[in-house]
C-alpha positions in Angstrom: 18.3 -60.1 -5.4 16.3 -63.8 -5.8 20.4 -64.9 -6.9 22.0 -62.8 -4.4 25.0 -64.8 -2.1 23.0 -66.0 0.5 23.9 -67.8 3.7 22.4 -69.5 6.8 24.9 -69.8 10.1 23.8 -70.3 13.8 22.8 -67.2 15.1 25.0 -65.8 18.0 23.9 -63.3 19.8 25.0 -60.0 17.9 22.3 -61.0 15.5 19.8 -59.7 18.7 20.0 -56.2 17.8 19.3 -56.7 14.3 16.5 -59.4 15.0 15.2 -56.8 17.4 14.9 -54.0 15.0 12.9 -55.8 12.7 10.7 -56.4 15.1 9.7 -53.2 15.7 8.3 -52.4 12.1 4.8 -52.7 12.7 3.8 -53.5 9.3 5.7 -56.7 9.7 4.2 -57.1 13.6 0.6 -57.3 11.8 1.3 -59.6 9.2 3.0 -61.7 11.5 0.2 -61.7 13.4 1.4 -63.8 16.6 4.2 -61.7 18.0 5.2 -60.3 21.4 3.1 -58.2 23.4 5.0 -55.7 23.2 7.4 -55.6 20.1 9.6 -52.6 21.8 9.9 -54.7 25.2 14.0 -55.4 24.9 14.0 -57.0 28.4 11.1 -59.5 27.1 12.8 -60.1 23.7 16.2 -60.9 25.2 14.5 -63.3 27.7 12.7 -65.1 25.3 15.8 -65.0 23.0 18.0 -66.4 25.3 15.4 -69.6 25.8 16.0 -70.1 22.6 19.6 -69.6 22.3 19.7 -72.0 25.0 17.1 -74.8 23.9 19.6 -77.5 21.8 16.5 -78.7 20.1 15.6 -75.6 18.3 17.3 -75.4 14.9 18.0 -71.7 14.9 19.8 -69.9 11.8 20.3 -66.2 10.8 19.6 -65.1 7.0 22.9 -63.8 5.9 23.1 -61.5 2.5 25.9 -59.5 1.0 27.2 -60.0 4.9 24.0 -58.5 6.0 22.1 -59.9 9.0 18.5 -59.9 7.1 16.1 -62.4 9.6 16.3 -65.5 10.4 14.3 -69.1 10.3 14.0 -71.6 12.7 12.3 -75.0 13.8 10.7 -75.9 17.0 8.3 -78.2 18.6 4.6 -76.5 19.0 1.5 -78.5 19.7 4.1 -81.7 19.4 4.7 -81.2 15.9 7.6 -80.2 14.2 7.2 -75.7 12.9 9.4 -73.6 11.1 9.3 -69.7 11.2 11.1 -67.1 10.1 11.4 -63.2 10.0 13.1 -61.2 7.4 13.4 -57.1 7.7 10.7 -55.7 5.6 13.6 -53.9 3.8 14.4 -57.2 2.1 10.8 -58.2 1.1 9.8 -58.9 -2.6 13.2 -59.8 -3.0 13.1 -63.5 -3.2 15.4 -63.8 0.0 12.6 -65.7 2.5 12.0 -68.5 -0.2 15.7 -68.9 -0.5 16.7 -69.3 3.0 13.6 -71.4 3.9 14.8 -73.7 0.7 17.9 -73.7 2.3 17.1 -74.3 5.5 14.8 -77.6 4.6 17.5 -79.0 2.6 19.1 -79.5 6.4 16.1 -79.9 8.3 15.2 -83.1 6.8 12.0 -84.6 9.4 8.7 -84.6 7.8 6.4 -83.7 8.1 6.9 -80.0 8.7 4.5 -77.2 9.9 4.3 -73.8 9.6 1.7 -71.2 10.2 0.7 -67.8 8.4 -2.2 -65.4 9.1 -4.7 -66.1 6.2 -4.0 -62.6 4.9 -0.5 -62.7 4.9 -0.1 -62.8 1.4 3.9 -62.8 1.1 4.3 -65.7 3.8 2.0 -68.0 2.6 3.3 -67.5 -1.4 7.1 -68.2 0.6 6.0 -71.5 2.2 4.0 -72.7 -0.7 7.0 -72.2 -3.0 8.8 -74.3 -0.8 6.4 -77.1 -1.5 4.1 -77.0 1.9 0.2 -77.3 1.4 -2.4 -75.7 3.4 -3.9 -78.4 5.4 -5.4 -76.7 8.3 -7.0 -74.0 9.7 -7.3 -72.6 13.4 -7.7 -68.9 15.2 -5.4 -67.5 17.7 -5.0 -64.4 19.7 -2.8 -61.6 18.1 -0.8 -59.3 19.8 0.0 -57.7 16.8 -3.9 -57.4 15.8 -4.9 -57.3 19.4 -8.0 -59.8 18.5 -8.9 -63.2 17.4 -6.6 -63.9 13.8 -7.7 -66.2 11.4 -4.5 -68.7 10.1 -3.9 -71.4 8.1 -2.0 -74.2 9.3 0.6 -75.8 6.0 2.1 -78.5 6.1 5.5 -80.0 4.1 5.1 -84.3 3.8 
């Protein structure tokens, strides 16, 4: 599917059901890592959704394949630096899909550098970013949700 008809769009709020549902897989919750407290919480998602609906300077783009709704990436200020993230459903893993969107997406979101932030074993996300040409630079420990303890993660960055 790595040459499948791909497309990135502003993401309106139908996408929210969809966005929601992937969340709920809880393989994806662990390798993620630093997710919601609690992933089936609609009330919580929807509010934290809607701040970022509603935040002009997030950069905010739904994953569009085959005119499926598949994840999305964004790009946000944490720490005072410049992140991207992005979710796909695990149904479209090993698929090529997250490396094309985020090569999409950095064609258009051009300020460097850029920083992103994987759990150190969340294999598929860091092989993603680093195929999009960012470097681990960093490391650091956070709380998980997800894990419900101390994660270790590696902090990349894109020059």
């Amino acid at each position: 599917m790595s040459n499948c008809n791909l497309i990135l769009r502003n993401v309106v709020e139908d996408d929210l059901p969809v966005f929601f549902k992937h969340q709920q897989n809880l393989e994806a919750n662990y390798l993620a890592a630093f997710t919601s407290k609690d992933p089936s919480d609609w009330d919580s998602f929807i509010l934290h959704w809607n701040k970022i609906l509603t935040n002009k300077d997030i950069i905010k783009q739904t994953i569009i394949v085959e005119n499926n709704v598949v994840g999305h990436v964004l790009c946000f200020e944490q720490f005072g630096e410049s992140e991207v993230s992005y979710w796909i459903g695990n149904e479209y893993w090993g698929k090529g899909i997250a490396t094309k969107a985020l090569q999409e997406f950095l064609k258009h979101v051009t300020n460097r550098p850029l920083y992103a932030r994987a759990a150190k074993d969340n294999i598929g996300s860091l092989k993603v970013l680093q195929r999009c040409g960012f470097t681990i630079t960093g490391e650091d420990i956070g709380f998980s949700n997800a894990r419900n303890k101390d994660v270790q993660e590696f902090i990349l960055t894109l020059n």
